[in-house]
Structure formats: structure tokens, C-alpha cells
N, C-alpha and C positions, 0 to 999 in steps of 0.2 A: 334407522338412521335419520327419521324425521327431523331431532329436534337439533339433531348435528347439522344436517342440510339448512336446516331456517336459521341456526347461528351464523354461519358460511354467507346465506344468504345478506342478511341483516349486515352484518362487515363488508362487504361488496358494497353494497347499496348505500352506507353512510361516505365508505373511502370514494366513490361515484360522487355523489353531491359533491362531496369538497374537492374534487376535479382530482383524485390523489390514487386513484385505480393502477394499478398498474398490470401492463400485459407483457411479456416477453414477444420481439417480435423476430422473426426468421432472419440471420443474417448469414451471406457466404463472405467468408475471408476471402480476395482475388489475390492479395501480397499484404504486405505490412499496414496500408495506407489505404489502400482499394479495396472497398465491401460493395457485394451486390445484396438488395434490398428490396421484395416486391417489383423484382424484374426489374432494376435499376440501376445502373452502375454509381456510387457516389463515393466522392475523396470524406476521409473519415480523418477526424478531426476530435475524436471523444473515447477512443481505444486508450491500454498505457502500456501498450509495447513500443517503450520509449525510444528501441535500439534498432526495431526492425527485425527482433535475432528470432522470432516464428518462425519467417520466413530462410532466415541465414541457410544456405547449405550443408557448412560448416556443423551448424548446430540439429539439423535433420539427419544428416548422416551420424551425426552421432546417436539419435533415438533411435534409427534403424538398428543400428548394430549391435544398439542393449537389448532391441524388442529380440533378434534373431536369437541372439546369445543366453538372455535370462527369461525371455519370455512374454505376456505379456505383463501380470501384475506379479508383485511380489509374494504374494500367498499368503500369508499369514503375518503376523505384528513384529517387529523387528528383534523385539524378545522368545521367539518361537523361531520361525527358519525366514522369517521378511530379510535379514539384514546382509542383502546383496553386497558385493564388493563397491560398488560404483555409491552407496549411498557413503561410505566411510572414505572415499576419494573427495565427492561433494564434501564432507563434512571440514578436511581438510584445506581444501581451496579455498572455500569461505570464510574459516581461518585465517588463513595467510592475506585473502583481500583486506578483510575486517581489524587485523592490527592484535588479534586473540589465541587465548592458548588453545582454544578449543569448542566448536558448533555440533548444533545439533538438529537433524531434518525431519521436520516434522509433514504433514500431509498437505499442510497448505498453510497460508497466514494465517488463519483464523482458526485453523486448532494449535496455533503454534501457542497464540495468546490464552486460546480457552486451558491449556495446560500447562503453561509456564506461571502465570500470576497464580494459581490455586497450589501449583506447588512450592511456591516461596512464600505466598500469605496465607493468613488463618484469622480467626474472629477476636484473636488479640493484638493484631497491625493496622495500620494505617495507611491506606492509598490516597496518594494525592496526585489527583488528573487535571490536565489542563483541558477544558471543558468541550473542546473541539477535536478531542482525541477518538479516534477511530470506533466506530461500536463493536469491535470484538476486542481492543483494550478495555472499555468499560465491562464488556460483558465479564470478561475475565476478573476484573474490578471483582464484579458483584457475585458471580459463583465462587470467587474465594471465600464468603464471610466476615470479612473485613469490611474498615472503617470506610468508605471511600466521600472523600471531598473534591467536591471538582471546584478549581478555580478560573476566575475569568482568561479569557483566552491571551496567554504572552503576559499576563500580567504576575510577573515578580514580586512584584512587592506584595501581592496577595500569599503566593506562596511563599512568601518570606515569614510573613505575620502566619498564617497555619501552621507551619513548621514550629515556629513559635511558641504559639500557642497551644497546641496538641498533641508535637512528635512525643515528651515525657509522659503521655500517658500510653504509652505502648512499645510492644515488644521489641516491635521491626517497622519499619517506612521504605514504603516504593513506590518513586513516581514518577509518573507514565506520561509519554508526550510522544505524537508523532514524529516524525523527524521534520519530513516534506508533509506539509497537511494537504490532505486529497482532495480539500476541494477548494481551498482558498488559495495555492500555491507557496508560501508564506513557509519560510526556516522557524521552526522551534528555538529559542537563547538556548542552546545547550552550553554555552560556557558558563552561564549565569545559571542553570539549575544543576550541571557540575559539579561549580562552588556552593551550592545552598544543599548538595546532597552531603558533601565532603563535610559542610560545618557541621549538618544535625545527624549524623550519622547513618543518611539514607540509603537506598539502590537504585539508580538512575537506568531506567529502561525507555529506550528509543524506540518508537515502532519507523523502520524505515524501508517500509514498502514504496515507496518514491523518491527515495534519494539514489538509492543504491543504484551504481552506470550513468546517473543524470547530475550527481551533484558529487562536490568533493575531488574531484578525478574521476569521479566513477567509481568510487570507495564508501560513497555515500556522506549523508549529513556531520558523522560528528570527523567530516576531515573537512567539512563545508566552511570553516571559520580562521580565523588567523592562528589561534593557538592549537595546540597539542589537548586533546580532551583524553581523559578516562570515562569511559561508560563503561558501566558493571554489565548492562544487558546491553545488545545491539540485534536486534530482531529485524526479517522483513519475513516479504515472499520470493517467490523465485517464477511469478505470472506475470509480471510486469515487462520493467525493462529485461529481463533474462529470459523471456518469451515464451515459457512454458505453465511447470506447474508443480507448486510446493512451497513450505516455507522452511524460517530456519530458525536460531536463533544461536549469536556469538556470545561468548563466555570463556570465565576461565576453565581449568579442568576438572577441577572439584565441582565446580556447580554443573557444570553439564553432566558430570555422573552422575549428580542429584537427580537430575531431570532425568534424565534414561531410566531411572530408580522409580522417580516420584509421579512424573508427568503423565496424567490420564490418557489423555490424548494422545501420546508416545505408547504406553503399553500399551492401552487396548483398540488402537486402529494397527489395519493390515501398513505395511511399509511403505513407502511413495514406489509407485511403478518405475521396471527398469527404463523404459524409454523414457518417461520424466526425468530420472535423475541423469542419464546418461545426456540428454540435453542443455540438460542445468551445469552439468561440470562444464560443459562445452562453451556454453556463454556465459558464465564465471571465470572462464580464461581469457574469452574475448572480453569480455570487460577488463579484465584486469592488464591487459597487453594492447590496448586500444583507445590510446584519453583522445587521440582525436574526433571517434567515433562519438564516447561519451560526451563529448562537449557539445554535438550538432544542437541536437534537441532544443538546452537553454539559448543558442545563438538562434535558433529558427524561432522560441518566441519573445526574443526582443529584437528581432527584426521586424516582428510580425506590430508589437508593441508599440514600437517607433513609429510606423505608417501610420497608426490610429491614437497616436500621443499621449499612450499610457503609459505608467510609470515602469519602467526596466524590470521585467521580473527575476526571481532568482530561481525560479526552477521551470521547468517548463507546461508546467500546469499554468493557464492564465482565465481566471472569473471575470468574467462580466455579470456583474448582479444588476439585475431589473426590478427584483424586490417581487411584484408577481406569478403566481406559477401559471397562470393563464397568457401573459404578455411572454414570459419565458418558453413554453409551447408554442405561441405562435411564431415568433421568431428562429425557433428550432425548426420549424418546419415552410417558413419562407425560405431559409438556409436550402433545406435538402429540398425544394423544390429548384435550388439554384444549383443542386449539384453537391452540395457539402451533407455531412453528417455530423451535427454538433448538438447534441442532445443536451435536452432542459434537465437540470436541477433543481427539485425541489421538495418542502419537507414531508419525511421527515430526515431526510437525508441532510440536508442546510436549514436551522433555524427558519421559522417562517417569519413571511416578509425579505428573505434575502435569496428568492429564487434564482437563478442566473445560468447562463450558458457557460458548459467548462469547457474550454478547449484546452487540448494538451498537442503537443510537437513531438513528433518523432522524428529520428536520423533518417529516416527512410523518405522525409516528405522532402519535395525540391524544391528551391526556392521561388518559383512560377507558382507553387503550391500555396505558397504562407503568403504572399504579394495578392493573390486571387482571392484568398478566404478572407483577408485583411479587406479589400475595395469592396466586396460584395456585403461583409459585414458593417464599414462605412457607410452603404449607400444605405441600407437596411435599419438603421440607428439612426439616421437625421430624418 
């Protein structure tokens, strides 16, 4: 194992110099909002259980009662004996929120991507991504085979001229966009790449692991906008604001058979665990029956916004970019020495040079909460 170990070694020790090491540190969930830390209690400010629904009763009694009933994993791939009644409930709820003939649950966001894009492209299509789109939409990009062009971030008129210029050299075009982007809080145009999918005859796929419960109604991004959208795909996870664990991805009914058919990561993983999914139906209803709830979040950060005279955000992810990942660390941790938990961002996670603190808001935090993290980040900035 030598020469394994001095590779390992060698990657360590360069990620170290450029201050980019990264360690996982011990954390206890105390509720939605409350993590304890190295024996410390601190308000957490960098989670995106947007809704609080971890903690929900509601939604815990519902995983108790899949675990007692189904057990605790599903056993084998959903094509073998995985496919519990409760993931085919999930499947349908998400459905119904989503505006779709038909979803499909995969093990989490990130193989929902890794097996969705490989099975719709191949090494005669064309992906075009907007350049700040999630790395497991890229990744999927690029184990499909296909063309993949990323263009500058929100910029249209690039994907306009791409399209342009490249869609007639190929079979099929699909292109991929966050909905809520995760670290800049910022809506994707989906009504402007909509229309640019409808003109050149593309497949418009949302990744909306951050809209969905915070934005739209709680319907997520492509209901975030004044018009009425078609999106062919509408993907998230179900670890965020739905407080658990798994992803998904909406469609009509034909393409989701595709996928049950085609999708690696659908046949060959075991099925999402019953208590997962029996969670996720649970806070897929609260969400769907609950816009007061979904609305806290973005009002907690443009209150938060307001005290420190930044611009009104539209979701409740809000960057402070310091540009630094050193100034960005330090400030993360004058923070949690003040009681807060706002963890530093930086690359390769966000372009370097635009390191920054992400705070996100949840329904769970109280308004003494966003008013404290606000003054003490004021004082801490000037």
C-alpha cells in the first residue's frame, strides 16, 4: 500500500498549503436550528432543512411507522423486491405537487442526476449547462458522453448563440440549470430557457433541490415566475427543505418508464429505505398543504437582508462573498465563537476568489434569531 499511501499523502499536503483541507467535524442536531459542537451549543445558520420538517412530529412518526411495518431498508433495487408501497405513494405526491404525469425516486439527488442524464444522452447529444450548475448535474453531463458546453452564469444570450450554433449538429439537446442555485441564492430564467428549449427543440431539466417548500408556493422554482412554465424534467432531493432523505425526479409517464427501464442508478441501487420514504410522503403533504410555513424561510432572509442593506433576496439562501477563503474562515469562526454556525465557502465548491459565508433561513429559526445573527454579523463586517 506504499505508493497508495504517499499519493493520499502528497493530496493532503498540497489541499493543506492552499488552506483547502477539508475535515468533517462532529455535529449533534438538538432541533431544526440547534446543533451542538465540541461541547457547544450554537444557532446554525448553514443547514437547508429549510422547513424544520427533521424535526416535525408529524414527519417522525411517520418514519417510525414505515421502519416498524417495512423494516428497516428496502432490500434489494426496486426492480427485485425494493419497491415498497410507500415509494409508489411518494412517487405520486410528488406528482401532484410538481404539476406531472409522473416521478420517480431515486436514492438521493445525486444519483438521481448521475442516472437520469446518462439515460436521456449519449455521445451524439448536446448538454448545455449553465456553468454554476450543481456538480452532480455536471457529473452526469459528463458520464453521459455527450457534448457538454457550459455557459456563463444566467447568461441567455450565450445560450442562445450555442443553441445556434451547435443544436443542428446533433441528435437530441438538454439543458441543465439549477433551479435555486446553492450557493449564490439566485432563480435560474427558466422562462427564457423554456422558450430557447421550445424554439431549438431541447429538454429543459431543473435541478431543484432548493426551491422546492421555499420557493413558488412551495412547488418550487418553475412555479417561482409570473407565467405558467413547461419543464420536461423537474428534479430535486427530498434532504433539504423535506427533511430527510432521497431524491426524485418529475416527468411525464413515458419518460419515467424510460427511466425505471434505463436509469443505472434506479436498477442497480437497493430502494430508498422505508422510513425515508415514509418521511418524505409526510413532508411532501406538508409542504403541499402548508404555503404559510413554505413562505417563513424567504421572509426570515429579507428581514435579515434589510437590517444589513442588502439587496431583497429571492430565496432564502443569502452569500456574503469576501472573495478570501482565509478572511471567509475567519469570519466563520468569530461567528461560532459568538454563538452562530455559518460556515465558510470555498473553492472548489464557489469559484475561487469568491469565497464567502452562506447563510440559509429556516421556518424553524425565530425572529430574535435572524435580528441577532444580522447585528452580530454587522458588527463583525465594519
Amino acid at each position: 500500500m506504499g505508493s497508495l499511501d504517499d499519493f493520499a499523502r502528497d493530496k493532503l499536503a498540497h489541499s493543506e498549503r492552499r488552506g483547502l483541507r477539508r475535515k468533517p467535524v462532529e455535529s449533534v442536531a438538538l432541533d431544526a436550528v440547534r446543533i451542538e459542537r465540541g461541547g457547544r451549543e450554537l444557532l446554525s445558520f448553514s443547514g437547508n432543512d429549510y422547513l424544520g420538517l427533521s424535526f416535525c412530529p408529524e414527519v417522525q412518526r411517520a418514519a417510525r411507522e414505515a421502519l416498524e411495518r417495512y423494516g428497516c431498508g428496502a432490500g434489494a433495487s426496486r426492480l427485485i423486491t425494493g419497491n415498497h408501497p410507500l415509494l409508489g405513494a411518494l412517487e405520486r405526491a410528488l406528482s401532484e405537487l410538481k404539476g406531472s404525469e409522473d416521478a420517480v425516486v431515486f436514492g438521493s439527488g445525486y444519483l438521481t442526476n448521475l442516472g437520469l442524464i446518462p439515460a436521456l444522452c449519449g455521445p451524439e447529444d448536446l448538454i448545455v449547462a449553465d456553468a454554476l450548475s450543481h456538480a452532480c448535474l455536471l457529473a452526469g453531463a459528463r458520464l453521459s458522453g455527450a457534448t457538454l458546453l457550459c455557459y456563463a452564469h444566467e447568461n441567455m444570450a450565450e445560450v442562445r448563440a450555442v443553441l445556434e450554433a451547435r443544436r443542428g449538429r446533433h441528435r437530441h439537446c438538454l439543458i441543465l440549470t439549477d433551479g435555486v442555485f446553492s450557493m449564490d441564492g439566485d432563480l435560474a430564467n427558466l422562462p427564457e430557457l423554456a422558450r430557447l428549449a421550445e424554439r431549438f427543440d431541447a429538454w429543459l431539466l431543473c435541478d431543484d433541490a432548493h426551491g422546492l417548500g421555499v420557493v413558488g408556493g412551495g412547488r418550487g422554482s418553475a412555479f417561482a415566475h409570473s407565467e405558467a412554465l413547461t419543464i420536461a424534467l423537474q428534479m430535486g432531493t427530498l434532504s433539504k427543505a423535506a427533511g430527510g432523505y432521497g431524491g426524485y425526479v418529475c416527468a411525464s409517464r413515458v419518460v419515467c418508464e424510460l427511466l425505471r427501464t434505463r436509469a443505472r442508478t434506479f436498477i442497480y441501487s437497493t430502494g430508498l429505505a422505508p422510513a425515508s420514504a415514509g418521511a418524505a410522503l409526510a413532508a411532501v403533504r406538508r409542504i403541499a398543504g402548508d404555503r404559510a410555513l413554505c413562505a417563513r424561510p424567504l421572509a426570515h432572509a429579507r428581514r435579515f437582508c434589510g437590517r444589513l442593506g442588502l439587496p431583497a433576496p429571492r430565496s432564502p439562501i443569502v452569500p456574503i462573498v469576501v472573495g478570501d477563503g482565509g478572511r471567509a474562515l475567519e469570519l466563520s469562526a468569530r461567528l461560532e465563537r459568538r454563538g452562530f454556525l455559518v460556515v465558510a465557502i470555498r473553492e472548489p465548491t464557489v469559484p475561487r476568489g469568491t469565497a464567502r459565508l452562506r447563510i440559509t433561513f429556516s421556518a424553524a429559526h425565530r425572529l430574535e434569531h435572524v435580528d441577532a445573527l444580522a447585528e452580530a454579523l454587522g458588527e463583525e463586517l465594519t
